[in-house]
C-alpha positions as CSV (number, residue, x, y, z in Angstrom):
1,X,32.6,-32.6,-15.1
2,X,32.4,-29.5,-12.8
3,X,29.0,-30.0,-11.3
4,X,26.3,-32.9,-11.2
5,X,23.0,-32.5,-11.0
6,X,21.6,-33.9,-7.4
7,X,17.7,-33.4,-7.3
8,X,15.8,-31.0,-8.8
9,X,12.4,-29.9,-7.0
10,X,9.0,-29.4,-8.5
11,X,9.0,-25.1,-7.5
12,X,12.4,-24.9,-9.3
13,X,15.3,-25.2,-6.8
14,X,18.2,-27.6,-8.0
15,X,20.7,-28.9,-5.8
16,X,24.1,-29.9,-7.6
17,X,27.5,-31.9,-6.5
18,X,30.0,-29.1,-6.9
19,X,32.8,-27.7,-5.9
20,X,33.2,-24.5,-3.4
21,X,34.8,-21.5,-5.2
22,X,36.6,-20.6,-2.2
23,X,37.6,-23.8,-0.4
24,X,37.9,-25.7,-3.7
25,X,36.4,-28.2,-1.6
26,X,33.5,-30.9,-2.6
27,X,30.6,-29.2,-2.0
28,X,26.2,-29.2,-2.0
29,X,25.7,-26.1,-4.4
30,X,21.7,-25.0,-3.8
31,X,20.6,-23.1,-6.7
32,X,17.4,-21.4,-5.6
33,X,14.3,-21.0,-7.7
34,X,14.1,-17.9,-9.8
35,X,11.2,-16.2,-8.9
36,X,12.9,-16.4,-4.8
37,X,15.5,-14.1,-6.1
38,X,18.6,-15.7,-3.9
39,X,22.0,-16.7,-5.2
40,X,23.3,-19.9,-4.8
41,X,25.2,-20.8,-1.7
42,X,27.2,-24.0,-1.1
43,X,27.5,-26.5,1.7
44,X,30.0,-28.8,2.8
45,X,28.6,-32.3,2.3
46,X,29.0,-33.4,5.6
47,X,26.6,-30.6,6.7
48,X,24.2,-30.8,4.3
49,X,23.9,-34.3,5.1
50,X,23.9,-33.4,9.0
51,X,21.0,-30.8,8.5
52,X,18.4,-32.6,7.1
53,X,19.5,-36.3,5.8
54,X,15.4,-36.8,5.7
55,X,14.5,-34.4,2.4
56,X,14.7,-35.9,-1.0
57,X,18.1,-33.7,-1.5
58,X,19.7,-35.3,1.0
59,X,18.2,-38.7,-0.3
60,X,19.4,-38.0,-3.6
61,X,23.3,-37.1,-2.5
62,X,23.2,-40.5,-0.2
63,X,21.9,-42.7,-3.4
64,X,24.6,-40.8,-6.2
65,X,27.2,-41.5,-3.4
66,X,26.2,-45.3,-3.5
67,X,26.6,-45.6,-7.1
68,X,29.9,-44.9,-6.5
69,X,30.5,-48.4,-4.6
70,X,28.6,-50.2,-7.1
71,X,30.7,-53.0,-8.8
């Protein structure tokens, strides 16, 4: 698996567990709506989850990370 889907949002912008091409580090990939015109950028976990732990990305990440404890 390269990348996992996080949370998708109703105006089209998916957030995904990845990995940053440069860093090769575990990253927050945003992939931005089309109709914005952006590329995706990624974030480091830690500050993705530091910059806004409230939004239902965030919440997302925190709940796929508990599964991960689950027996």
């Amino acid at each position: 698996m390269t990348e996992r889907v996080i949370c998708e949002s109703s105006n089209g912008d998916v957030w995904l567990l990845s990995r940053d091409p440069v860093s090769k580090m575990p990253a927050v990939k945003h992939r931005p709506n089309v109709s914005s015109g952006g590329g995706s950028s990624y974030t480091e976990i830690g500050n993705f989850l530091r910059n806004g732990a409230n939004g239902p990305e965030h919440q997302a990440l925190l709940h796929l990370i508990g599964t991960l404890l689950d027996g």
